[in-house]
PDB file with one MODEL, atoms N, CA, C and O in Angstrom:
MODEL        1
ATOM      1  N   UNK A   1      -5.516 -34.104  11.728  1.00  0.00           N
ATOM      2  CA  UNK A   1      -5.182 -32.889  11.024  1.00  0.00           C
ATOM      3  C   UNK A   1      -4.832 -31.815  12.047  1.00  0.00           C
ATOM      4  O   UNK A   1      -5.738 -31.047  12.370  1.00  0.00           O
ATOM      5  N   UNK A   2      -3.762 -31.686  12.534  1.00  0.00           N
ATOM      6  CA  UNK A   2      -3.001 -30.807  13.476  1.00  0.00           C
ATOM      7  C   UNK A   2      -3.221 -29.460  12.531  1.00  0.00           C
ATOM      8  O   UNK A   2      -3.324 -29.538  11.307  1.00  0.00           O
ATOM      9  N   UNK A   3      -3.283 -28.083  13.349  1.00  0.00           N
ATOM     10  CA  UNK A   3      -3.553 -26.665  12.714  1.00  0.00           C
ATOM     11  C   UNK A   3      -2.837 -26.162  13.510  1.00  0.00           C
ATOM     12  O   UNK A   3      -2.966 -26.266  14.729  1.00  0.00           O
ATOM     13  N   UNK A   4      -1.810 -25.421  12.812  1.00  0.00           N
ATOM     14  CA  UNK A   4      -1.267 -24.714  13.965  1.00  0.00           C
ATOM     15  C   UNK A   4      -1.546 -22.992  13.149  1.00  0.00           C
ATOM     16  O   UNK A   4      -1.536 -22.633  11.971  1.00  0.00           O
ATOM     17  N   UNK A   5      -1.806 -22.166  14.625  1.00  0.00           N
ATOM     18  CA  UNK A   5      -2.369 -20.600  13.322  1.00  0.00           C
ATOM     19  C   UNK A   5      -1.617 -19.540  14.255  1.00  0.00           C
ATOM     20  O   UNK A   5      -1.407 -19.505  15.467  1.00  0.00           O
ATOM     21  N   UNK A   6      -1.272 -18.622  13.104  1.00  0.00           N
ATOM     22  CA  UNK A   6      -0.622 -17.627  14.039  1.00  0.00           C
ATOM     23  C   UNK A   6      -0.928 -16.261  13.191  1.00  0.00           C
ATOM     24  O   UNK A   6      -0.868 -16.099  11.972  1.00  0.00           O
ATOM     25  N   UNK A   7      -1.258 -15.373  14.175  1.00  0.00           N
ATOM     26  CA  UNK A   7      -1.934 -13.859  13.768  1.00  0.00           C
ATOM     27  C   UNK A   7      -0.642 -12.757  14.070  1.00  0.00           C
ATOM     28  O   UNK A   7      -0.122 -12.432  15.137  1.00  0.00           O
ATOM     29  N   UNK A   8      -0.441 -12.455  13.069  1.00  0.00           N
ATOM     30  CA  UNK A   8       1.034 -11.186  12.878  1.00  0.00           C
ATOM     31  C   UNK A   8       0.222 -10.215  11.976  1.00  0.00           C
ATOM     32  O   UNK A   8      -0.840 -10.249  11.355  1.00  0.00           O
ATOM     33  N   UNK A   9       1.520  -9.081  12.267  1.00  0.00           N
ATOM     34  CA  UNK A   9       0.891  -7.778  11.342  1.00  0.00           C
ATOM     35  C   UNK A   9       1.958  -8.289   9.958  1.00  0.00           C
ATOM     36  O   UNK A   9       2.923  -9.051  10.026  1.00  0.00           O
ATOM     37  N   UNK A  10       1.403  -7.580   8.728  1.00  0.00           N
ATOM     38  CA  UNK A  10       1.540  -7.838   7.565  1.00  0.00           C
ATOM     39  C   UNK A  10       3.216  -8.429   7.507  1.00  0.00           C
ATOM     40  O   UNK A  10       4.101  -7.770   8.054  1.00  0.00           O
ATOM     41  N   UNK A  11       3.536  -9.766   6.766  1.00  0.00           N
ATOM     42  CA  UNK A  11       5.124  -9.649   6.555  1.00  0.00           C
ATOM     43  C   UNK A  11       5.525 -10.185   5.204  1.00  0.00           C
ATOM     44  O   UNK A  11       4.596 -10.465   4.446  1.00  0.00           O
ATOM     45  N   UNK A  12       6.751 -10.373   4.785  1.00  0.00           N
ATOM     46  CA  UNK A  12       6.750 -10.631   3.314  1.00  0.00           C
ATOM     47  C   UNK A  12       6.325 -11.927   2.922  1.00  0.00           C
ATOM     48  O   UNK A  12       6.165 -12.603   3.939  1.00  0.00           O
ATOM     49  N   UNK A  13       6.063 -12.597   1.843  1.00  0.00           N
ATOM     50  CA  UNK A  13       5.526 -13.841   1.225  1.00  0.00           C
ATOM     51  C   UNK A  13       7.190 -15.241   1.944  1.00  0.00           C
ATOM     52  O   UNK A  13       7.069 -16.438   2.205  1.00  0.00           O
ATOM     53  N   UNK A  14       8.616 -14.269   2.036  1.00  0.00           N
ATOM     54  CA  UNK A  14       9.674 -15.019   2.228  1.00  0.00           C
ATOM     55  C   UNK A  14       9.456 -15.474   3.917  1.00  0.00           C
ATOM     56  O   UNK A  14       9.790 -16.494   4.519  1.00  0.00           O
ATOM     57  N   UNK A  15       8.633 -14.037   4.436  1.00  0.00           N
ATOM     58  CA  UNK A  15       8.711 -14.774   6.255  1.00  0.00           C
ATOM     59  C   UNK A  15       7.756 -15.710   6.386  1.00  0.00           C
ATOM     60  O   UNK A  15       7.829 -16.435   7.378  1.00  0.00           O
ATOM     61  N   UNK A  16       6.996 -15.847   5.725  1.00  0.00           N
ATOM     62  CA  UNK A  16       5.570 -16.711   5.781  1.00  0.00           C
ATOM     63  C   UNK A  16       5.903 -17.793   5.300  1.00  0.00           C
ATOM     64  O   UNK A  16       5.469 -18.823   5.816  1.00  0.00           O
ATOM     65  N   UNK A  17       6.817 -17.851   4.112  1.00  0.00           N
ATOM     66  CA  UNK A  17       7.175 -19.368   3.923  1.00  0.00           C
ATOM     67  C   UNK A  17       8.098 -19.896   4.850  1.00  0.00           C
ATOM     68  O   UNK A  17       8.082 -21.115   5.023  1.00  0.00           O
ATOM     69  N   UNK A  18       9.054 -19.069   5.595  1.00  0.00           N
ATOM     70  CA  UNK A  18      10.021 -19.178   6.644  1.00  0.00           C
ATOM     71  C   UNK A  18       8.990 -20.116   8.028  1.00  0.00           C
ATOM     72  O   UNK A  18       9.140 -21.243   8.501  1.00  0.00           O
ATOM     73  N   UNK A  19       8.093 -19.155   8.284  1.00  0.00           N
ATOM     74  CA  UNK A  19       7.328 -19.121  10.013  1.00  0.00           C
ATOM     75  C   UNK A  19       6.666 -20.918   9.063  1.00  0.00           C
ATOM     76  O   UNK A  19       6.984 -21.976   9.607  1.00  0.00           O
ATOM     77  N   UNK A  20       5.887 -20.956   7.852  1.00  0.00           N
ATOM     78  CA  UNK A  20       5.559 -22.229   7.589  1.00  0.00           C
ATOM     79  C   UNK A  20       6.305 -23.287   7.925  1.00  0.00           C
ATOM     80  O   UNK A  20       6.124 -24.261   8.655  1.00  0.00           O
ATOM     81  N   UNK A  21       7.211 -22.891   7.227  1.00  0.00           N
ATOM     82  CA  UNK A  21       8.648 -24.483   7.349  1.00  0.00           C
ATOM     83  C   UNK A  21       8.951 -24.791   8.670  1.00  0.00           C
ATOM     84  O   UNK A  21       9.014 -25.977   8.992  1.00  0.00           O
ATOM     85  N   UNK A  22       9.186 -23.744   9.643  1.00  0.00           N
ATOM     86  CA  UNK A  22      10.072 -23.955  11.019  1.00  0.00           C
ATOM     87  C   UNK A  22       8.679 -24.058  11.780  1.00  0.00           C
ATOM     88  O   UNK A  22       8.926 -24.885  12.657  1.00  0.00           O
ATOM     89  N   UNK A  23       7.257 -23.646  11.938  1.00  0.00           N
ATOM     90  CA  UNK A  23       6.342 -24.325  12.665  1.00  0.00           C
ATOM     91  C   UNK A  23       5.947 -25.549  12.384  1.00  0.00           C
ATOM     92  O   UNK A  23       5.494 -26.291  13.255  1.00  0.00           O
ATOM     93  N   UNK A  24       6.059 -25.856  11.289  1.00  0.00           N
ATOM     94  CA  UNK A  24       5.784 -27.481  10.751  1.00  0.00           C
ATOM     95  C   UNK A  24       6.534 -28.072  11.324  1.00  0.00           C
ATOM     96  O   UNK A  24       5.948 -28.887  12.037  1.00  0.00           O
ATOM     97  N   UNK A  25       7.923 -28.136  11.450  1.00  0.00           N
ATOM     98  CA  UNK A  25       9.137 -29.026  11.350  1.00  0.00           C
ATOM     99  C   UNK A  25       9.026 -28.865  12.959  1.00  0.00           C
ATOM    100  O   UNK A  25       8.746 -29.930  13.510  1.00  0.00           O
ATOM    101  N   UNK A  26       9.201 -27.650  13.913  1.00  0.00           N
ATOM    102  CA  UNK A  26       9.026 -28.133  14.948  1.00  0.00           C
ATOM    103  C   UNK A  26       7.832 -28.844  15.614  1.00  0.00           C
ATOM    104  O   UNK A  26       8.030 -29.636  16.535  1.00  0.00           O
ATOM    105  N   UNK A  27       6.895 -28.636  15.269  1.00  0.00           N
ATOM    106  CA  UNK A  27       5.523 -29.404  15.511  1.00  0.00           C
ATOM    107  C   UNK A  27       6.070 -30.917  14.951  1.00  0.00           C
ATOM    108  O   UNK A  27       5.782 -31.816  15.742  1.00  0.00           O
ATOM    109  N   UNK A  28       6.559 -31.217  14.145  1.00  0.00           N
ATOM    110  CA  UNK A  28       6.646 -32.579  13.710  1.00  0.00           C
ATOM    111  C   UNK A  28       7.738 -33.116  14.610  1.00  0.00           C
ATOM    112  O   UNK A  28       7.615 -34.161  15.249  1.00  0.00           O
ATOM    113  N   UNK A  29       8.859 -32.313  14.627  1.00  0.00           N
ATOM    114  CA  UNK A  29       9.810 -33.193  15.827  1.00  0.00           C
ATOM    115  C   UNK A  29       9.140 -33.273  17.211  1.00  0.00           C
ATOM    116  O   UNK A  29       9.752 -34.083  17.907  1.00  0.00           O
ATOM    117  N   UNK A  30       8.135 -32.737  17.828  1.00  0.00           N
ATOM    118  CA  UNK A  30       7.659 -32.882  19.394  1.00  0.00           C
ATOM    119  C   UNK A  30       6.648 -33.688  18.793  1.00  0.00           C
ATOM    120  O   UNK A  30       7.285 -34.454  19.516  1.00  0.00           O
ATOM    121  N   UNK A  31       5.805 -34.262  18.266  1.00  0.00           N
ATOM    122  CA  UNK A  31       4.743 -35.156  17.967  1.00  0.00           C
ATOM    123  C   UNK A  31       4.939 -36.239  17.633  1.00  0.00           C
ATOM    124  O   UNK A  31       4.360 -37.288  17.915  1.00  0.00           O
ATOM    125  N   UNK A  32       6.076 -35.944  16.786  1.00  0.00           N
ATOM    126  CA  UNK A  32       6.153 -37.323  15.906  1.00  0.00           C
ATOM    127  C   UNK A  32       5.159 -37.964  14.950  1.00  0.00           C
ATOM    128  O   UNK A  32       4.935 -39.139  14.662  1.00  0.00           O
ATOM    129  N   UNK A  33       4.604 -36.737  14.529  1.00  0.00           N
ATOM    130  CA  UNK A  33       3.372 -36.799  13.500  1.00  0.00           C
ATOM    131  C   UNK A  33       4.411 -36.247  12.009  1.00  0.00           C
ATOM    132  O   UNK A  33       5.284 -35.408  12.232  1.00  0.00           O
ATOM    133  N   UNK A  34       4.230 -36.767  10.598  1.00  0.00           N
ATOM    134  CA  UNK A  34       4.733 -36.318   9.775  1.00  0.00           C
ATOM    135  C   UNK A  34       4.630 -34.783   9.208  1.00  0.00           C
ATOM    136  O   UNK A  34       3.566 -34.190   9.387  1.00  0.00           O
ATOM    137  N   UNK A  35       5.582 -34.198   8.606  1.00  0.00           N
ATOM    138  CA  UNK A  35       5.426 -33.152   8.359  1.00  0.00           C
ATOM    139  C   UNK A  35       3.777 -32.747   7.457  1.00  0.00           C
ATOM    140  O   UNK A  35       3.246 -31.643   7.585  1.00  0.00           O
ATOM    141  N   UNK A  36       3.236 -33.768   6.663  1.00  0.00           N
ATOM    142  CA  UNK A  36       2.126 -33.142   6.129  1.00  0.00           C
ATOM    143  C   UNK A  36       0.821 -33.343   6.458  1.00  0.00           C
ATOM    144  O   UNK A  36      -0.237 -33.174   5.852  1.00  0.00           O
ATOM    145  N   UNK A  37       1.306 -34.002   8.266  1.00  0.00           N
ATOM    146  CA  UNK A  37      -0.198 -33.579   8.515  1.00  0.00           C
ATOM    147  C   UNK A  37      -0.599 -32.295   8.743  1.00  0.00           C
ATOM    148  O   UNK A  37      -1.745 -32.045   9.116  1.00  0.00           O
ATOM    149  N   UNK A  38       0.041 -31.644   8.598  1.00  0.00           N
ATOM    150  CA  UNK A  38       0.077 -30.003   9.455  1.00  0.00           C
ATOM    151  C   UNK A  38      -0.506 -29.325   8.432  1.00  0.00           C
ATOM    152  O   UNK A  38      -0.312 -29.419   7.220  1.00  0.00           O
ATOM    153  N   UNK A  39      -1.260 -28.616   9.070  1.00  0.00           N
ATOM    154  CA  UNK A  39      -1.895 -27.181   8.222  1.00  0.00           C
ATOM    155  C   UNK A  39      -1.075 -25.715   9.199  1.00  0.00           C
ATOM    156  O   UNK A  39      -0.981 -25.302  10.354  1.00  0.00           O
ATOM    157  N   UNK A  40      -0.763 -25.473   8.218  1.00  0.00           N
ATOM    158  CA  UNK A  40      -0.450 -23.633   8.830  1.00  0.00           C
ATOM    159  C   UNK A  40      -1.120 -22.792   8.190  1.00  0.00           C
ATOM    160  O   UNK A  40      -1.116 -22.786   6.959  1.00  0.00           O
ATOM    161  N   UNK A  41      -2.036 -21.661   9.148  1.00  0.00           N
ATOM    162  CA  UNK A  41      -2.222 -20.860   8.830  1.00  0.00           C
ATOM    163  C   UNK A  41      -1.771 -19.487   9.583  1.00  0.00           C
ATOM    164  O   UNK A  41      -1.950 -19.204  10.767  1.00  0.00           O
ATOM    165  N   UNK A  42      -1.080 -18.640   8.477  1.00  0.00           N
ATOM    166  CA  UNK A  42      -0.507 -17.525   8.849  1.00  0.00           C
ATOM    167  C   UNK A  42      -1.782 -15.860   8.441  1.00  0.00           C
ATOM    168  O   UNK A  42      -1.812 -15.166   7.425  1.00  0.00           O
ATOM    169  N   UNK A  43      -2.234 -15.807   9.125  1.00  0.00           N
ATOM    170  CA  UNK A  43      -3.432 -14.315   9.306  1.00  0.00           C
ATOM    171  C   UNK A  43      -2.738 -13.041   9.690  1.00  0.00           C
ATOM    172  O   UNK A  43      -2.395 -12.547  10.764  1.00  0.00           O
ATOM    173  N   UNK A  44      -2.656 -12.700   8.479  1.00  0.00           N
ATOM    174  CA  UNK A  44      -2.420 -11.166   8.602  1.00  0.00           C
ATOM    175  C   UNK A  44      -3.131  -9.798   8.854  1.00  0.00           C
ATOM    176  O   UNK A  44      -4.232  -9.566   8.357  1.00  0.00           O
ATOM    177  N   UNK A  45      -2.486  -8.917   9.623  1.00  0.00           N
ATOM    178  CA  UNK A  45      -3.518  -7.498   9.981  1.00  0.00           C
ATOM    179  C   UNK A  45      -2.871  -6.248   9.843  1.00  0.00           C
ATOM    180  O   UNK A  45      -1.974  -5.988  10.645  1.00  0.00           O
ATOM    181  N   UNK A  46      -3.130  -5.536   9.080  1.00  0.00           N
ATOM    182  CA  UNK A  46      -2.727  -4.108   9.284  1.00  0.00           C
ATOM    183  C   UNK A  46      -2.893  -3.844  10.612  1.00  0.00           C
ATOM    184  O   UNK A  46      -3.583  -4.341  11.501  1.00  0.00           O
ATOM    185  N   UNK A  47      -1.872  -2.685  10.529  1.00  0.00           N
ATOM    186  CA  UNK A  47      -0.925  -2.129  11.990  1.00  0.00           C
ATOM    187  C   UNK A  47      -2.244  -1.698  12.548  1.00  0.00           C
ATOM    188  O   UNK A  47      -2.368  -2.073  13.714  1.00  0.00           O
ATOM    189  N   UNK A  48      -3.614  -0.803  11.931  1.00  0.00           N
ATOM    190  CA  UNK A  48      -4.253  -0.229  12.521  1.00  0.00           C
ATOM    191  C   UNK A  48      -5.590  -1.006  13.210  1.00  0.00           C
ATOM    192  O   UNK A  48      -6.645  -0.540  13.640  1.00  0.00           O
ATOM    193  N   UNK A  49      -5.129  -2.269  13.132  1.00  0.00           N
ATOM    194  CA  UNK A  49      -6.156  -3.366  13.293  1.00  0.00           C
ATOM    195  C   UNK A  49      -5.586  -4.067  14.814  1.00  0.00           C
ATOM    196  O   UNK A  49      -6.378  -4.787  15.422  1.00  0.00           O
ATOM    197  N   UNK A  50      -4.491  -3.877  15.268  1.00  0.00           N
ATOM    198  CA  UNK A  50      -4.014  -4.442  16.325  1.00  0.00           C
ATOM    199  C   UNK A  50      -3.141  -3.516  17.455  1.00  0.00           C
ATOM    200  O   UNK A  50      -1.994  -3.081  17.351  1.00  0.00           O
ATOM    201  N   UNK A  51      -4.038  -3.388  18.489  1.00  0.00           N
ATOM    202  CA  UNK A  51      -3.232  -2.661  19.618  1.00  0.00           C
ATOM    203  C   UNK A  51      -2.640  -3.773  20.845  1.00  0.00           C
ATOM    204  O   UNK A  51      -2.755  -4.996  20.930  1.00  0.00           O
ATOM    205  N   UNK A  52      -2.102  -2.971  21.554  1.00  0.00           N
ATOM    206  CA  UNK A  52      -1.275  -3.236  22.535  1.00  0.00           C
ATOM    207  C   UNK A  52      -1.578  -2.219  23.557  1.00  0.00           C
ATOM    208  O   UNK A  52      -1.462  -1.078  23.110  1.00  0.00           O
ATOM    209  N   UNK A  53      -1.923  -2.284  24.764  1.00  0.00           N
ATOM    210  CA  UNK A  53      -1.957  -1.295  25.957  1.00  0.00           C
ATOM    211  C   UNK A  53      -2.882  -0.195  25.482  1.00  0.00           C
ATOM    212  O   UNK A  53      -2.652   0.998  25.676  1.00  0.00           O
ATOM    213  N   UNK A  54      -3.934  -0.665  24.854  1.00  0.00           N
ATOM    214  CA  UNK A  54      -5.068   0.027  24.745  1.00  0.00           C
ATOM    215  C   UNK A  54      -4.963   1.419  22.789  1.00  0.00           C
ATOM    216  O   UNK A  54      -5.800   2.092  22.186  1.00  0.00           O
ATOM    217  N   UNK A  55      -3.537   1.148  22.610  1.00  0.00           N
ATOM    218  CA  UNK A  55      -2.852   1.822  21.523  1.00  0.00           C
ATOM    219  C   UNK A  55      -3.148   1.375  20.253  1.00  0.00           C
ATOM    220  O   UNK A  55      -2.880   0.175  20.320  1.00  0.00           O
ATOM    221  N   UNK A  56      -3.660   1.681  18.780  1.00  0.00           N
ATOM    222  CA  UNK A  56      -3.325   0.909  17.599  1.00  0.00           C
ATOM    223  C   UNK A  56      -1.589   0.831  17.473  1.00  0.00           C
ATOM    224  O   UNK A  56      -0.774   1.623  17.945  1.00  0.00           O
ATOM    225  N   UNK A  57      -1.383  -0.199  16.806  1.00  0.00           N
ATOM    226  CA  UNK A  57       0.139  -0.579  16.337  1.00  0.00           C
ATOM    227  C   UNK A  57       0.515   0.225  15.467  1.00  0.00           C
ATOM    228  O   UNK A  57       1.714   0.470  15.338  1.00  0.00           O
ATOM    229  N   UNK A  58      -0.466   0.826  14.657  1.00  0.00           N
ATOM    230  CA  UNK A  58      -0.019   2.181  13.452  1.00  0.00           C
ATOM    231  C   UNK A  58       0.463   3.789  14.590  1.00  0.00           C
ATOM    232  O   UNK A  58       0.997   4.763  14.058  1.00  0.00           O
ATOM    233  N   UNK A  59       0.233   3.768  15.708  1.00  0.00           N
ATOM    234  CA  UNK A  59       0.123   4.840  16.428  1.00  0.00           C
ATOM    235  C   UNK A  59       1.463   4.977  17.225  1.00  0.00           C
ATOM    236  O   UNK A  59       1.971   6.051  17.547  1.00  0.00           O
ATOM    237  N   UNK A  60       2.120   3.331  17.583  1.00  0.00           N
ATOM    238  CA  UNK A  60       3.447   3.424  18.541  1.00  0.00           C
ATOM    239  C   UNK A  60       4.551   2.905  17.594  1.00  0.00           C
ATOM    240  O   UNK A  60       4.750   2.124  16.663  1.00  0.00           O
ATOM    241  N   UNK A  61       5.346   4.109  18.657  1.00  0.00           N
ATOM    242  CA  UNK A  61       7.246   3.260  18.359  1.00  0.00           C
ATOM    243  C   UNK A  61       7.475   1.985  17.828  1.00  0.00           C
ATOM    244  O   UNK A  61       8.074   1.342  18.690  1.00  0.00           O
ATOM    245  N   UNK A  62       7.317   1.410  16.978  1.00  0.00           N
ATOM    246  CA  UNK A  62       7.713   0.146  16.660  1.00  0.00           C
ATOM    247  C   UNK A  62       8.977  -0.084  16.384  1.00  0.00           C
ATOM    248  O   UNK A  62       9.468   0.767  15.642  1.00  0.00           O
ATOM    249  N   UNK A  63       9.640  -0.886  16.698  1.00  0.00           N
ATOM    250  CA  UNK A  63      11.022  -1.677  15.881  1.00  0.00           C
ATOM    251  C   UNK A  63      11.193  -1.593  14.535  1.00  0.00           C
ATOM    252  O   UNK A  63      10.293  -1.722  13.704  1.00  0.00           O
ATOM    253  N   UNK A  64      12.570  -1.334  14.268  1.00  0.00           N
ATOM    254  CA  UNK A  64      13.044  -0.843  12.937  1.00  0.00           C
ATOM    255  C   UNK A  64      12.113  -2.120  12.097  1.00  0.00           C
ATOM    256  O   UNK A  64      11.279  -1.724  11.284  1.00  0.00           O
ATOM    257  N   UNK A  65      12.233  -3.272  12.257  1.00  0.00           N
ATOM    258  CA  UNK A  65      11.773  -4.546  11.866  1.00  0.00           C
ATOM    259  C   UNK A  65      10.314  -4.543  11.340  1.00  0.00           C
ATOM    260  O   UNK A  65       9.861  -5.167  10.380  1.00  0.00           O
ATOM    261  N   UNK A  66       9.653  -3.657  12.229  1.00  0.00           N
ATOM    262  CA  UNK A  66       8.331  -3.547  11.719  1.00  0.00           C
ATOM    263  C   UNK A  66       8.239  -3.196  10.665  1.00  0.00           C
ATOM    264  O   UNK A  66       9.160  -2.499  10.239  1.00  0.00           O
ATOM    265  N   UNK A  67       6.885  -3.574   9.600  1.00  0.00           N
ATOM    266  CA  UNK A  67       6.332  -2.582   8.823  1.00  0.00           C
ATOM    267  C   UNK A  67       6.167  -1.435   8.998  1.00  0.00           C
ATOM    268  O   UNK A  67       6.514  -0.998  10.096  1.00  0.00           O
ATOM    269  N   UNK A  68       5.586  -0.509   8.015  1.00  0.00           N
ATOM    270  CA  UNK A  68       5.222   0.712   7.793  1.00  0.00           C
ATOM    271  C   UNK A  68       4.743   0.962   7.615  1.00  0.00           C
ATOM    272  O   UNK A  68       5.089   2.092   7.269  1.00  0.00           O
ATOM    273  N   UNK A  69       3.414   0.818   7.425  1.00  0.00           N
ATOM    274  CA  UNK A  69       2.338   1.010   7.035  1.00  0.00           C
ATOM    275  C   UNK A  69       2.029   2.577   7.110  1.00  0.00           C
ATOM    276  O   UNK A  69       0.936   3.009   6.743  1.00  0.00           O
TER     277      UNK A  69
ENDMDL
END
């Protein structure tokens, strides 16, 4: 039972099924394990829950791309 987990700030239900499909599928082409052994888990955090350089993420310049929180 391969897990692959990845911690981002909040994104829509469409990127999460996106980041699901394309971490599965590449995990399955380098293994050669089938696509359903894989578990993904995608963990989400508000902006004010995750810094960078000592900063919350609700506090800096972010990319148009970001949320808004």
């Amino acid at each position: 039972m391969p897990v692959i987990t990845i911690d981002l700030w909040k994104v829509t239900p469409e990127v999460k099924a996106e980041l699901i499909e394309k971490l599965t599928r590449t995990a399955s082409e380098i293994t050669k394990l089938p696509p359903p052994a894989f578990f993904v888990y995608v963990r989400e955090y508000p902006l004010d829950a995750i810094g960078t350089g000592g900063v919350p993420l609700a506090q800096q310049n972010l990319p148009p791309h970001a949320p808004k929180e």
